[in-house]
N, C-alpha and C positions, 0 to 999 in steps of 0.2 A: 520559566520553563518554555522552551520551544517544540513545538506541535507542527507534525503536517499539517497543511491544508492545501485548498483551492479558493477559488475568487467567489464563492457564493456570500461569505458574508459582505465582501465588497467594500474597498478603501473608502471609495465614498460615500457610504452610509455610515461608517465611521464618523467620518468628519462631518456631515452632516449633521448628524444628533451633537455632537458636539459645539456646532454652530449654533444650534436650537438652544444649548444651556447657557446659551452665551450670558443674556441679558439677568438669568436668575443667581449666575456664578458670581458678575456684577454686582450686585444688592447684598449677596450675604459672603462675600468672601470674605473669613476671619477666621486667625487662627484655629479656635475651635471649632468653626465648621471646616475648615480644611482637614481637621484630624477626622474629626465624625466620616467625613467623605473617606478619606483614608481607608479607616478599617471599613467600610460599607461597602467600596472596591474591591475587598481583597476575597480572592477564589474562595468558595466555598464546594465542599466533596459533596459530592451527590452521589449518593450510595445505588441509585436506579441506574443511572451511567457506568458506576464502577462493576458494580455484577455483572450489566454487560456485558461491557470490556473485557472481562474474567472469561465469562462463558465464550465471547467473542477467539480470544487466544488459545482458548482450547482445541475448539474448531478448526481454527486456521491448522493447526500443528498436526490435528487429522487427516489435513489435506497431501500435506507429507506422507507421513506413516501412521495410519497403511497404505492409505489413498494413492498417491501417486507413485508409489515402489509400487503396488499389485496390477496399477494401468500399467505400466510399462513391461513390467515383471511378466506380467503374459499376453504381450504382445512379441515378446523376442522366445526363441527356441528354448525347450525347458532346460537344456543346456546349460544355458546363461540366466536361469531364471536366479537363483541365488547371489551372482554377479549382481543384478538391478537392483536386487534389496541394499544388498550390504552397499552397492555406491551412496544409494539414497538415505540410508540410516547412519551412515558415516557422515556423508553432508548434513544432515540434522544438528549431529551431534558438536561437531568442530566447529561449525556457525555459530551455535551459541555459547561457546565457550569464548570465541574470536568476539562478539557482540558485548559480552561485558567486560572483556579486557580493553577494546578500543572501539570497536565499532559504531556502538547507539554514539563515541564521542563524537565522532568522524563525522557523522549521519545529522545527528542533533544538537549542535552545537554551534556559534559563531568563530568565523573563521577567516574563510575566504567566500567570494561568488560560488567556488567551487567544490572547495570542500571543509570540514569541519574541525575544529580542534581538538585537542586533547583535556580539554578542562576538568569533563566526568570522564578520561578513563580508569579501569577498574572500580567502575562506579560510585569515582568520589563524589562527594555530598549528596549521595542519592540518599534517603531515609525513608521508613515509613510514613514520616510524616511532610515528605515534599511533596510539592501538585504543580501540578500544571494545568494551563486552558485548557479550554473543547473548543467549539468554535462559537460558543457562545459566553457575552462578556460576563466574567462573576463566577461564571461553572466549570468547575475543576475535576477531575480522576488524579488519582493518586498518581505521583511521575513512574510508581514502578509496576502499573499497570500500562501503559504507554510501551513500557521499555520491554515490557512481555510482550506486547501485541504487537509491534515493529519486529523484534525478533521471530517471531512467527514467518513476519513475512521476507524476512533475509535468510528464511535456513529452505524456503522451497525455491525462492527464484537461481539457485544456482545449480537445482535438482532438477529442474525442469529445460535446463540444458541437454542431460543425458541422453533422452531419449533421440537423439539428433545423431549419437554416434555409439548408441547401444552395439556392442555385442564384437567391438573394433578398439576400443580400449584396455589398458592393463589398468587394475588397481591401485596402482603406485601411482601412473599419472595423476587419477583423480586425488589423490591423498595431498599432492603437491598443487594440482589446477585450482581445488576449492577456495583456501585460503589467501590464493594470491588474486582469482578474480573479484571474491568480497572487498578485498582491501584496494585494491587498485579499480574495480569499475564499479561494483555496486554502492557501496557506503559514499563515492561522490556523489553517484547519479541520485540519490535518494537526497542528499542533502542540496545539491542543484533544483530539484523538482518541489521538496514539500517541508524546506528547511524555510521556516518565517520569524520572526517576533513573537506573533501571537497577539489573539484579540486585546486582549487585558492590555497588554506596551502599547498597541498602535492608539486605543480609546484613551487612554491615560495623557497621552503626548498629544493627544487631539485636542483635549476636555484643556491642555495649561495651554495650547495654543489661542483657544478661544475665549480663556480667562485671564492672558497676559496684555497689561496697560500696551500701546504703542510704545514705538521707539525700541533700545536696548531689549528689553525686556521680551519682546513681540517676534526680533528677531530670534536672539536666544531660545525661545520656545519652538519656532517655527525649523533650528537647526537642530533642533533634538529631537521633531516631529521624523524630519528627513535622515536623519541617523538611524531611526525606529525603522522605517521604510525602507533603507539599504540593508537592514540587518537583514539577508535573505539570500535565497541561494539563486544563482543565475538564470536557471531556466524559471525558477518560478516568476521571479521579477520581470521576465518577459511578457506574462500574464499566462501561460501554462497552465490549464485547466487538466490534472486527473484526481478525478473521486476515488478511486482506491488500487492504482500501482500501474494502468497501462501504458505507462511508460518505463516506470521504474524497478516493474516488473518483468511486464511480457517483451515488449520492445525489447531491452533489453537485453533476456534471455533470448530472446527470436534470434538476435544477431548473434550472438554468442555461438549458438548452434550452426546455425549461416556458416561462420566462419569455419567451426567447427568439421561441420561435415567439408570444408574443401579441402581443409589440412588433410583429414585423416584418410578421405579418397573411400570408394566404394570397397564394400565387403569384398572379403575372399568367396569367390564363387556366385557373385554377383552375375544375373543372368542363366548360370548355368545349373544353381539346383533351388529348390524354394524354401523360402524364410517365412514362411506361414507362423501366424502368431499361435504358440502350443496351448493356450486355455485362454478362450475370450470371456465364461467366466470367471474371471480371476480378472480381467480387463473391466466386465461390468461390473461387477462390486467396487472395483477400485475407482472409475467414472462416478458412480454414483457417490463413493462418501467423497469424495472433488466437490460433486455438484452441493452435498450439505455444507463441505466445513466453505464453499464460498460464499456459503451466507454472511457467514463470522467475516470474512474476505472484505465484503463489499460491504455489507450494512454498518459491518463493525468500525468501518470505514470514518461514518459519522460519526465516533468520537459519542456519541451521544443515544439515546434513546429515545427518541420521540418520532414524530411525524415523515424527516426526512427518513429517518432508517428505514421507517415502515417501505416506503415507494423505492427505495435501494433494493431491500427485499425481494420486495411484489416485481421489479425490472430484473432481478436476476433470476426468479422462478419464468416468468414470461418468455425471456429472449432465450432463454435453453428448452424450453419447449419449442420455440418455436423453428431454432436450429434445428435440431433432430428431426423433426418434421418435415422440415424441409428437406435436410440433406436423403432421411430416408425415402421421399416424393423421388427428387431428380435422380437419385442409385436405381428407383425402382423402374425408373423410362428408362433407362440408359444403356443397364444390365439385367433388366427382365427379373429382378426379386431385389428386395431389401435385406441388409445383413444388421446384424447385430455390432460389427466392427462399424460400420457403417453409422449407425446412431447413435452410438457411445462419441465417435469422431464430432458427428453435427453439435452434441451438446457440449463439448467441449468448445468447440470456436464459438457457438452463443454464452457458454461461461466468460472467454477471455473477452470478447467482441463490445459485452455490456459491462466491463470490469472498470473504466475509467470514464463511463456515463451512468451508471447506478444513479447515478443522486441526483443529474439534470436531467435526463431525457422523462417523458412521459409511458407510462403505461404500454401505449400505442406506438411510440416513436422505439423502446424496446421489440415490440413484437417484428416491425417489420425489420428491424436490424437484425434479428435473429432469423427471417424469414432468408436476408441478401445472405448472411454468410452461413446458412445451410448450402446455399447453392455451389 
């Protein structure tokens, strides 16, 4: 099973511990300790990970609907308030329909540098009883917990486009837009950024490189180390660090919209009457369940439950306080009162801003990132 990740477990601590077992692989390699080793390697579910991951997927999907149909939903004329649901609950819905006919293939799968094959589409040999890593070696989630929680986050990044050119599109476009930018930009870009081997291949190819005699043997191992090691998608193999999608999400969707908005050219009446947003509550409710299910977003990130999630967490409750705060500070110099559009806005850019430093930045290195891009 292949799993996103990032460089935090790090190649070379791989191979290090495996250099470490060098001298003891020496003394007892035999058959029957190589089987013992064997099964002793192989993934074990951990059920404290897998709930996670469960509750984790849930979340994210609330980030969706209702969450980001009710921000947008009423921040455009009530007019079009119906228009924003149905774009976004239609992209929900068709994304993951597209996700298990090809996409998690496309996404997570080897292939090319760039994008992924088709080996699990229509999620062949996917079972209840397949696993995959975490990013730790031995610890496994079931593969169709994985494949819920990447879908999660393939049915909002192309939903979070819309809001770029609310209230100027027909629904048919979007009916036609959705399925062709998942397939043609998202599913590479994800398998470019967090398509790897995985802990368990890389340590395994590590462990026979530093148990193989010299000569034939040493090399042979050492080309099976490096075949573990290409097996990866482009951007990551560059050493591409995101802990939970900003690249693969937000970037992404940033440009999309970018583009977006140049094709599609300024509203009708643009200047000449005002586009006030018709219910900014229906804006903050929608910000805030954003701001819960990105717990699931970022923490869930980690694959795992322990100590890094914890500070994934604690960095994305931080940096969106500390957005808001800020942006609501510099609104209040600027324009002589703070608004309520206003702060919903700030914690959103501290949401997106600590979306791909979650899990390395510190406590304090969130705060003041949340402090720059309130500003």
């Amino acid at each position: 099973m292949t799993f996103k990740t990032w460089s935090r477990v790090g190649l070379p601590t791989l191979l290090a511990a495996a250099a470490l077992a060098l001298p003891v692989l020496a003394q007892t390699a035999t058959p029957a300790a190589d089987a013992a080793a064997a099964v002793a390697a192989a993934p074990t579910i951990n059920k404290g990970d897998t709930a996670w991951m469960l509750v984790s997927a849930m979340v994210v999907l609330m980030m969706s609907v209702p969450g980001l149909a009710l921000f947008y939903g009423g921040l455009v004329r009530g007019k079009n308030m119906l228009s924003v649901l149905m774009q976004v609950f239609y992209t929900v819905c068709i994304v993951g329909l597209i996700w298990v006919l090809y996409g998690y293939s496309m996404a997570f799968t080897g292939g090319s540098d760039f994008v992924g094959g088709f080996s699990k589409a229509f999620m062949k040999g996917i079972t209840v009883d397949s696993a995959g890593g975490t990013f730790t070696v031995g610890v496994a989630i079931p593969e169709l917990v994985f494949v819920a929680f990447q879908m999660t986050f393939a049915m909002i990044t192309p939903a979070l486009i819309f809001g770029a050119f609310a209230e100027r599109v027909k629904f048919s476009a979007i009916v036609l837009f959705v399925p062709l930018w998942v397939t043609f930009i998202y599913f590479p870009m994800a398998h470019m950024v967090w398509y790897w081997a995985g802990p368990d291949a890389v340590d395994a190819a590590a462990k026979a490189l530093a148990a193989a005699a010299d000569g034939p043997a040493k090399a042979a191992a050492q080309e099976a180390l490096d075949a573990v090691l290409a097996d990866a998608g482009y951007i990551y193999k560059l050493g591409a660090i995101d802990f939970a999608g900003g690249t693969v999400v937000h970037i992404n969707a940033g440009i999309a919209a970018f583009v977006g908005c140049l094709i599609v050219g300024k509203r009708t009446g643009f200047g000449k009457e005002a586009f006030s947003p018709h219910s900014l509550t229906l804006t903050m409710v929608g910000a805030s369940l954003l701001w819960v299910g990105w717990f699931g977003f970022n923490a869930g990130s980690n694959l795992e439950a322990n100590g890094l999630t914890a500070l994934a967490m604690m960095n994305t409750f931080i940096a969106t306080c500390a957005a808001a705060i800020s942006w609501m500070i510099i609104e209040w110099l600027a324009k002589g009162k703070p608004s309520m559009l206003g702060v919903v806005s700030g914690a959103v850019a501290g949401l997106v801003a600590v979306t791909p430093m979650a899990g390395f930045a510190g406590i304090m290195g969130s705060l003041v990132s949340g402090l720059i891009v309130g500003v």
